[in-house]
C-alpha positions as a printed NumPy array, in Angstrom:
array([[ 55.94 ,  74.555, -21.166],
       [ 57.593,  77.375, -23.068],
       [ 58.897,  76.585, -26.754],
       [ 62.673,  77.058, -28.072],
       [ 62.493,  79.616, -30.178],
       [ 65.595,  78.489, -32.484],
       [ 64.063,  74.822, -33.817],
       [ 66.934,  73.864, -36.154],
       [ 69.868,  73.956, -33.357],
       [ 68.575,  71.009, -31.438],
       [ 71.188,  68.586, -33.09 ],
       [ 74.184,  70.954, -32.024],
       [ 72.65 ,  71.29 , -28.565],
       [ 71.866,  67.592, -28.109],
       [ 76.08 ,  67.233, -28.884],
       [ 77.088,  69.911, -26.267],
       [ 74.703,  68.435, -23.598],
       [ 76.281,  64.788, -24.677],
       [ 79.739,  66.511, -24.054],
       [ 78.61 ,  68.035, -20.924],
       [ 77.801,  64.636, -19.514],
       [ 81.196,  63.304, -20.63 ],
       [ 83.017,  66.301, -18.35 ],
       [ 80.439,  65.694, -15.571],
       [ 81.14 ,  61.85 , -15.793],
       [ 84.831,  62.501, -16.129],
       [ 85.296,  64.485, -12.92 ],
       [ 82.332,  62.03 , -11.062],
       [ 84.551,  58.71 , -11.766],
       [ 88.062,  60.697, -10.97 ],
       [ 87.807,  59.809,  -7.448],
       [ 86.816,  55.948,  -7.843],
       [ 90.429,  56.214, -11.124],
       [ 92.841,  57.832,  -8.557],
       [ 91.582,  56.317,  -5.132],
       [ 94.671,  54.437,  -4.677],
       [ 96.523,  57.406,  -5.274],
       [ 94.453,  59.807,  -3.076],
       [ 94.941,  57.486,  -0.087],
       [ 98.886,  57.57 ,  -0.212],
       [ 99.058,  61.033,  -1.111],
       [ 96.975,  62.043,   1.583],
       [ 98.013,  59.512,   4.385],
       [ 94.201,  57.933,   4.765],
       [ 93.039,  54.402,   4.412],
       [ 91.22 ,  53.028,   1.375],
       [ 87.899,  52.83 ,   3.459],
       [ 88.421,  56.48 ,   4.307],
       [ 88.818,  57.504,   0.385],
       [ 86.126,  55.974,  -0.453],
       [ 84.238,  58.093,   1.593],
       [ 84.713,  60.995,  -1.094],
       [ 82.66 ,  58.888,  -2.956],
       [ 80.019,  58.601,  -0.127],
       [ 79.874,  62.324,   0.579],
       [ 79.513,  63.642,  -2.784],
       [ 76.663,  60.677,  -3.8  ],
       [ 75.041,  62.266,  -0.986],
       [ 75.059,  66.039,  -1.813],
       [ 74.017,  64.386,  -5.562],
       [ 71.499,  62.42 ,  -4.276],
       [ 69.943,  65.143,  -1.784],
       [ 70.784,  67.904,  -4.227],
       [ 69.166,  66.776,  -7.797],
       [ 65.731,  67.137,  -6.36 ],
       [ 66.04 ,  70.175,  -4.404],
       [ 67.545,  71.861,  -7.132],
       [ 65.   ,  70.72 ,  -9.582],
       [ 62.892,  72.833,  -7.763],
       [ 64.968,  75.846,  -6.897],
       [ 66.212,  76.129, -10.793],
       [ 62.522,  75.462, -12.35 ],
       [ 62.242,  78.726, -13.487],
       [ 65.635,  79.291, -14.696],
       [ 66.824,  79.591, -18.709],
       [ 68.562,  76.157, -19.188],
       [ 71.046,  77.788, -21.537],
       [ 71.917,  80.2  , -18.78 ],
       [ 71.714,  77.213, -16.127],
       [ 73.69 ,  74.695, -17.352],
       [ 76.253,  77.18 , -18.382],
       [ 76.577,  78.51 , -14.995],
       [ 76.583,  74.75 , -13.922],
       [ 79.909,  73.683, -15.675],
       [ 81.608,  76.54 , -14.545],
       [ 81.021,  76.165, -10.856],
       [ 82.344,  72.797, -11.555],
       [ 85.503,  74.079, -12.979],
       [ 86.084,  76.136, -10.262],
       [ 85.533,  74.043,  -7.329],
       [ 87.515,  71.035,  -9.359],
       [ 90.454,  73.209,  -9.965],
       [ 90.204,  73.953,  -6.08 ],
       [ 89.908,  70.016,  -5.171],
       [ 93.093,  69.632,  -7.371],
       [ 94.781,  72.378,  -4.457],
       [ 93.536,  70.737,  -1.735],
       [ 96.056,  70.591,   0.605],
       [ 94.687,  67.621,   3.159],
       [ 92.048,  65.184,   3.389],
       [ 90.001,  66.872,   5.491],
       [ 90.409,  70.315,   2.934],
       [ 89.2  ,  68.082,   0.262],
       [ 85.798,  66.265,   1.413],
       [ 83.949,  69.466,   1.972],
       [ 85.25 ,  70.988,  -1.427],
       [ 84.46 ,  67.731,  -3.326],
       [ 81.05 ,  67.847,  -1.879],
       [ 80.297,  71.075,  -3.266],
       [ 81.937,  70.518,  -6.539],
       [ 79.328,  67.486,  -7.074],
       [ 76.521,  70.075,  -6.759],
       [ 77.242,  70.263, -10.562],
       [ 76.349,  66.71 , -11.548],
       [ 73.223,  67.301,  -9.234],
       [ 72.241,  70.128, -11.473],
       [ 73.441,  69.22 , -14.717],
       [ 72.295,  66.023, -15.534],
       [ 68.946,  65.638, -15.087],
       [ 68.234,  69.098, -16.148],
       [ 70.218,  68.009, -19.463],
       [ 67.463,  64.82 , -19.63 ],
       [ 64.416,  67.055, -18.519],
       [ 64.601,  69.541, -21.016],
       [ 65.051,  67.333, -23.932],
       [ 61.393,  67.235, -24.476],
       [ 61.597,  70.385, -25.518],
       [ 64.663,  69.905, -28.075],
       [ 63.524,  66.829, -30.302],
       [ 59.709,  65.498, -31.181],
       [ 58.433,  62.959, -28.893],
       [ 59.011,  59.993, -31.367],
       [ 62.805,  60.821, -31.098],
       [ 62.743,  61.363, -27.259],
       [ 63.886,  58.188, -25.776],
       [ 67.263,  58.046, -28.803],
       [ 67.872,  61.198, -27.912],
       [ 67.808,  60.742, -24.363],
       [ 69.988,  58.006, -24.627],
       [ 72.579,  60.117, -27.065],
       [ 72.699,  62.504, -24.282],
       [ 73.608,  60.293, -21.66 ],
       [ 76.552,  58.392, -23.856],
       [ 78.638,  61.306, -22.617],
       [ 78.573,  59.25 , -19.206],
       [ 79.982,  56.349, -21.754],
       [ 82.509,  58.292, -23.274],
       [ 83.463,  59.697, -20.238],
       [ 84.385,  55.4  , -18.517],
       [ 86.11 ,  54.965, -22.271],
       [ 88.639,  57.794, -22.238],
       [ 87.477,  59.558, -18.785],
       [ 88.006,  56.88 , -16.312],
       [ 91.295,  55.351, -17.813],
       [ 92.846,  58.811, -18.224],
       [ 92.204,  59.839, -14.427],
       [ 93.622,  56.608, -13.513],
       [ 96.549,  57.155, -16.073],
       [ 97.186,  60.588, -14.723],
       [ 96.656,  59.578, -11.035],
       [ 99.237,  56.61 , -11.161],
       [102.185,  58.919, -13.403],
       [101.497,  62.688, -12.085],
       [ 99.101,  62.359,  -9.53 ],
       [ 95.483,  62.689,  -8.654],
       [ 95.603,  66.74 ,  -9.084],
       [ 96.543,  66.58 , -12.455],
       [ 93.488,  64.5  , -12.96 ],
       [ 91.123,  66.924, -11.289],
       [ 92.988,  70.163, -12.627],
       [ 92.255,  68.206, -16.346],
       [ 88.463,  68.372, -15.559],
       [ 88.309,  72.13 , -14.428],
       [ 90.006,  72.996, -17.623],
       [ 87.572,  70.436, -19.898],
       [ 84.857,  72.485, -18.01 ],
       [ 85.371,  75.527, -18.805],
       [ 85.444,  74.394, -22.835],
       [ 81.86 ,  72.372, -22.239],
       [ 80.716,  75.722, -20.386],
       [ 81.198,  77.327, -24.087],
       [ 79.937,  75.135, -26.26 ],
       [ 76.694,  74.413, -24.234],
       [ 76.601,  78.182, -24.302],
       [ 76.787,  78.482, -27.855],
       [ 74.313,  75.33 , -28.598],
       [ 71.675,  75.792, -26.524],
       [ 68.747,  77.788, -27.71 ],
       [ 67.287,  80.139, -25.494],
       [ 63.811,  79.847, -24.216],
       [ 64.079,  76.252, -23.115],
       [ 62.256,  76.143, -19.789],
       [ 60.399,  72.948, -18.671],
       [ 57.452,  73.483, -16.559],
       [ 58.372,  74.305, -13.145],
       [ 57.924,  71.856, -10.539],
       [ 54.863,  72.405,  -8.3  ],
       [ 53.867,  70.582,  -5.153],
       [ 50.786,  68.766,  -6.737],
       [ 54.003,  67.712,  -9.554],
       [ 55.873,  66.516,  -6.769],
       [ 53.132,  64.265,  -5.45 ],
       [ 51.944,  62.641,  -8.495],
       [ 55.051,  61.714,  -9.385],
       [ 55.482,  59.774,  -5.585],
       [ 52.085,  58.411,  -6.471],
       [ 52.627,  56.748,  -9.562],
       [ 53.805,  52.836,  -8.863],
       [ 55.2  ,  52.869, -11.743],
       [ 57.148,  55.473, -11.336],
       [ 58.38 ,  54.473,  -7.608],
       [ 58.635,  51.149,  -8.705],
       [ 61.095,  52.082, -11.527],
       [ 63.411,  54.589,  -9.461],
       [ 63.468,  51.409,  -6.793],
       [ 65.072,  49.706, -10.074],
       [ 67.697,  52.439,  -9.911],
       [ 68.602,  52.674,  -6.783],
       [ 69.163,  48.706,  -6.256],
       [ 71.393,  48.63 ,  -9.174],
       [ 73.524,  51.13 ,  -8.96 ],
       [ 73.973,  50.158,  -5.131],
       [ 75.009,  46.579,  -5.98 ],
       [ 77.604,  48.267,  -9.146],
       [ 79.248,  49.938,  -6.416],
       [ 79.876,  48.103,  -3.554],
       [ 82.819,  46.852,  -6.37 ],
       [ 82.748,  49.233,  -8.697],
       [ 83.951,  52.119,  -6.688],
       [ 86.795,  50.01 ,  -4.887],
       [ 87.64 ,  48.741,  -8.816],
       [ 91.528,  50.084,  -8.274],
       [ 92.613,  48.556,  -4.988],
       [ 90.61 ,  45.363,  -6.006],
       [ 92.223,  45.305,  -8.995],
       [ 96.115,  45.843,  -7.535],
       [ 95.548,  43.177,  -4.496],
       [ 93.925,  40.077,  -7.246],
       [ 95.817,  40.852, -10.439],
       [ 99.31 ,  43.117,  -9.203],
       [ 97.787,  45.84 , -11.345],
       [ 99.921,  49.031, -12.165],
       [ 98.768,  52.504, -13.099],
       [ 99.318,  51.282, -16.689],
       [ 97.456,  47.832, -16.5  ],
       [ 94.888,  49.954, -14.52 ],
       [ 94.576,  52.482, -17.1  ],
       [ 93.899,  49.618, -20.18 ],
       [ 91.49 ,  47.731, -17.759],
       [ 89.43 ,  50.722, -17.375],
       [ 89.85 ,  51.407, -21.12 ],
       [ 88.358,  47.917, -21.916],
       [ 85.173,  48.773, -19.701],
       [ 84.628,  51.739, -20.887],
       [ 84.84 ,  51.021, -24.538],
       [ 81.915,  48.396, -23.963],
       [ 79.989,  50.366, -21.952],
       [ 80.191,  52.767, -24.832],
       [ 79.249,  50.196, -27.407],
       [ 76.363,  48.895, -25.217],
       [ 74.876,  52.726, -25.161],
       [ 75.105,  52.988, -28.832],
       [ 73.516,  49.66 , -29.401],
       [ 70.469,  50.998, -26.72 ],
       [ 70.427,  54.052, -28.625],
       [ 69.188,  52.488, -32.005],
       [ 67.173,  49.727, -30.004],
       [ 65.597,  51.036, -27.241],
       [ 62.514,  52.46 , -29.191],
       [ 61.89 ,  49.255, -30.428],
       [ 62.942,  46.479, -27.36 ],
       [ 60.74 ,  49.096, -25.173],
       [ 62.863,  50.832, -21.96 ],
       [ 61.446,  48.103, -19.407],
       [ 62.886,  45.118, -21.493],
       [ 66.015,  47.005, -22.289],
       [ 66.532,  47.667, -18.749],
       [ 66.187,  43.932, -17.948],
       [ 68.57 ,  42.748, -20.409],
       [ 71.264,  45.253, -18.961],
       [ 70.505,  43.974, -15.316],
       [ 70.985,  40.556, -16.263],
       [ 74.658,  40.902, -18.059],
       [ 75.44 ,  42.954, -15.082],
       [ 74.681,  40.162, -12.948],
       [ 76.055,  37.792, -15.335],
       [ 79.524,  39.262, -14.804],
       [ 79.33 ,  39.854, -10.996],
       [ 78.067,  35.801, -10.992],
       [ 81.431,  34.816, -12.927],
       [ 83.344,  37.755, -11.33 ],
       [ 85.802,  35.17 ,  -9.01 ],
       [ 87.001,  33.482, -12.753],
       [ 88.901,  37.046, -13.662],
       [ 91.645,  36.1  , -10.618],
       [ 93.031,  33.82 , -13.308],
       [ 94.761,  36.367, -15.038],
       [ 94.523,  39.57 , -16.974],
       [ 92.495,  38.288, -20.004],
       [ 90.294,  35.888, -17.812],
       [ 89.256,  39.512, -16.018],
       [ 88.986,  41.75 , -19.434],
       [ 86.542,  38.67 , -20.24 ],
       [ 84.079,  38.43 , -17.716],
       [ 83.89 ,  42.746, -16.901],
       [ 82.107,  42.372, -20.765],
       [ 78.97 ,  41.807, -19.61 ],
       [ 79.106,  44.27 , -16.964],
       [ 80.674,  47.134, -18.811],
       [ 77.796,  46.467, -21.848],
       [ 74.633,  47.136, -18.876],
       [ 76.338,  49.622, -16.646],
       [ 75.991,  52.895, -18.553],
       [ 72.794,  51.124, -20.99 ],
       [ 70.594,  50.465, -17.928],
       [ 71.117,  54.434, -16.498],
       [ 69.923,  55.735, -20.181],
       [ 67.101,  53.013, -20.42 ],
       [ 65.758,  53.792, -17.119],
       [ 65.99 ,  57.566, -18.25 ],
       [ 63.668,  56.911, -21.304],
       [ 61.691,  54.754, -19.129],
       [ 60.709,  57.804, -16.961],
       [ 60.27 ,  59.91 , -19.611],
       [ 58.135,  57.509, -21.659],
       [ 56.082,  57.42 , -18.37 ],
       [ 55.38 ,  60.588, -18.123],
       [ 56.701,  63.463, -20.299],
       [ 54.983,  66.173, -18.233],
       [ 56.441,  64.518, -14.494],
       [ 59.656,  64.097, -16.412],
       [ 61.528,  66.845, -14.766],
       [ 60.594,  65.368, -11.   ],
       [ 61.447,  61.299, -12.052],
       [ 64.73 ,  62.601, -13.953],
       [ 65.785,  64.073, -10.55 ],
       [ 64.875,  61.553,  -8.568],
       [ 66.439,  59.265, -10.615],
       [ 69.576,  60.915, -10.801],
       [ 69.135,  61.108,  -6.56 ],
       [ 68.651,  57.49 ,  -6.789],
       [ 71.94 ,  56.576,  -8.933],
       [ 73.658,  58.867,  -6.592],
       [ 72.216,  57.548,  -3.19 ],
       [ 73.033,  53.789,  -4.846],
       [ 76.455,  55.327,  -5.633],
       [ 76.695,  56.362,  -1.72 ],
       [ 75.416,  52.99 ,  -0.403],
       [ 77.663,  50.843,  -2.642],
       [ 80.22 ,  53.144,  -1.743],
       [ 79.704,  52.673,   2.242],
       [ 79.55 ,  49.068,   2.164],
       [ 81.789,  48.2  ,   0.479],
       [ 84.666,  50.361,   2.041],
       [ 82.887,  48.98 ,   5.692],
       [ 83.586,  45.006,   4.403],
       [ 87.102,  45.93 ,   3.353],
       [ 87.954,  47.198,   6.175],
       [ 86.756,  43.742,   7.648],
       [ 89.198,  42.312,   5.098],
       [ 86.072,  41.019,   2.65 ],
       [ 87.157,  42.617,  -0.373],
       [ 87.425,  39.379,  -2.333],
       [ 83.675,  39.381,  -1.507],
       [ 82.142,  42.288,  -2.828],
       [ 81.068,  40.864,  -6.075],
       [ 78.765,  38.646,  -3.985],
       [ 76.789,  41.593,  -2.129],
       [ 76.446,  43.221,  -5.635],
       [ 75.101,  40.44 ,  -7.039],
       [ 72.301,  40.032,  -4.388],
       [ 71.365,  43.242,  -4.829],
       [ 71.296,  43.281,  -8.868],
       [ 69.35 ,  39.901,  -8.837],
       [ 66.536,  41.888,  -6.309],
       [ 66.651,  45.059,  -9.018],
       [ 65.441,  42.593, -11.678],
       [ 62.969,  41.012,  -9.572],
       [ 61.497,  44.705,  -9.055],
       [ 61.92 ,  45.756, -12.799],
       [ 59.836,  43.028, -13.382],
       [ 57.164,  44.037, -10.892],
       [ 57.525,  47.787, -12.156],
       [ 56.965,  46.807, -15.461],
       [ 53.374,  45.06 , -14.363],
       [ 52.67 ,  48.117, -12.778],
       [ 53.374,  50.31 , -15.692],
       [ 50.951,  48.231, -17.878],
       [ 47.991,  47.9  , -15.313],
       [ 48.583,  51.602, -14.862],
       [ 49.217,  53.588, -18.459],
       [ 48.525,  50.312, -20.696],
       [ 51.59 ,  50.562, -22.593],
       [ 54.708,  48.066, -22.991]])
């Protein structure tokens, strides 16, 4: 691997890759905010929506590792520049989009940005901080996802409910373009990880470990999103919700997801990334257990999305370190396929659950989800025996 060759700007850079994340995130969870709104503006069914959501978790999922491989050569200062900036561009021509059928194929390429830019954020972090700081830095970097559910999330859906769903998406081209400038500014140059060779490739689909651990990813974000990308229309058939109520809701997650990030951040060094990722499996299942209680009544479901909103974005950073802890030298292959397996869950939640609602089981999603979260922790659990009888480390 090649060295930075400015050592005392990793701080700044580690702060414009965090913000990059939060614009990424911001413009990923604008379709799940405004989905109500994108199905009456555009005369298609909620099922059919939600489908934006499919596509584009497929182009991520497909996407991160092909491009890890096409870009391994490439400055990531110059990279993740020209990253942002495509994603301005094609989310400033989503916000035009005059149909439905206009709009899938431009949302799919506008994801190839999220594809790109986060785990090639997380890979080259390595070479930004010493390798005692790697996992809480790793973790800083990914609060932008955080940050991006706390303000991100409840300001699409604001915007989507009071000016539309093109506002929403024109916001995120324009917060592009500003993360394009800072990350440009930041980030030293000379930061290239080692490319990704064929013999990388297949030791990384060797490892158990390794396998085991992006299995982890894949079943939990899959069971997040059979409800969590049909949160809106749930949320308006059970509680009555309004763009407003909507907004605050998604405020209240977000804020916790933050919190739960920050509290990983200073912890996961110590708890170790497999236990960490257990504990935020297990209060996301907590919450999709108790999940029927929140049709009580607005506080009833602020209460029990707690536990769910403190694991969501704290698992994706503590499986991140996991990888990286791993292997440091296979990190840019796991980060990709990691990021392809939070998209492909994305996809698969995505799919199912619009394909039970429109069997009219929407009040049942939280069951599927919670299946599928209780099976994650059953393979954390197995990936973490592997990674001992394998590397001999907690």
């Amino acid at each position: 691997m090649s060295t930075p060759s400015h050592h005392a700007r990793p701080p700044s850079a580690l702060w414009a890759l965090m913000t990059g994340n939060f614009v990424i995130g911001t413009g990923v969870m604008a379709v799940p905010g405004t989905l109500t709104d994108i199905s009456q503006s555009l005369n298609v069914s909620i099922p059919q929506a939600g489908q934006l959501i499919t596509a584009a978790a497929i182009m991520m999922g497909l996407g991160a590792p092909l491009f890890a491989t096409l870009v391994a050569g490439w400055d990531r200062r110059r990279l993740l520049t020209l990253t942002l900036l495509w994603y301005a561009l094609l989310m400033g021509l989503s916000a035009l989009a005059p149909s439905y059928l206009s709009l899938l194929p431009l949302r799919v390429l506008a994801v190839v940005a999220p594809a790109v830019f986060t785990p090639q954020a997380a890979a080259c972090i390595g070479l930004l901080v010493p390798e005692a700081q790697r996992g809480r830095a790793i973790s800083f970097v990914f609060l932008g996802w955080s940050v991006a559910s706390v303000l991100g999330m409840p300001l699409s859906a604001w915007i989507g409910g009071v000016l539309g769903w093109r506002w929403a998406f024109a916001l995120v081209a324009v917060l592009a373009v500003g993360s394009a400038a800072w990350v440009w500014r930041a980030m030293p140059d000379g930061v290239r990880p080692a490319a990704l060779s064929r013999a990388a490739w297949g030791q990384t689909l060797g490892s158990a470990p390794l396998v085991l651990a992006l299995g982890v990813t894949l079943l939990s974000a899959f069971g997040q999103f059979i409800l969590f990308a049909y949160f809106a229309p749930y949320l308006q058939q059970t509680l009555s919700a309004s763009a407003a109520v909507l907004s605050m809701l998604f405020l209240w997650f977000g804020a916790f997801g933050l919190f739960g990030n920050i509290a990983l951040t200073r912890w996961v060094d110590r708890l170790g990334a497999p236990r960490a990722v257990q504990i935020s499996l297990l209060l996301m299942a907590t919450s999709l257990m108790f999940w029927p209680l929140g049709h009580a009544g607005l506080v009833a479901q602020a209460l029990v999305m707690v536990p769910w909103a403190l694991g969501c974005f704290a698992s994706n950073s503590a499986q991140q370190a996991r990888l990286v802890h791993l292997s440091p030298v296979l990190a840019p292959a796991s980060v990709a396929l990691n990021t392809s397996a939070i998209y492909a869950g994305q996809g698969l939640g995505a799919a199912l659950g619009g394909a039970l609602i429109a069997q009219g089981h929407m009040l049942r999603l939280h069951w599927v989800g919670l299946a599928l979260m209780l099976l994650a922790m059953g393979l954390s659990a197995r990936a973490s025996k592997a990674q001992k009888r394998s590397y001999g480390i907690r």
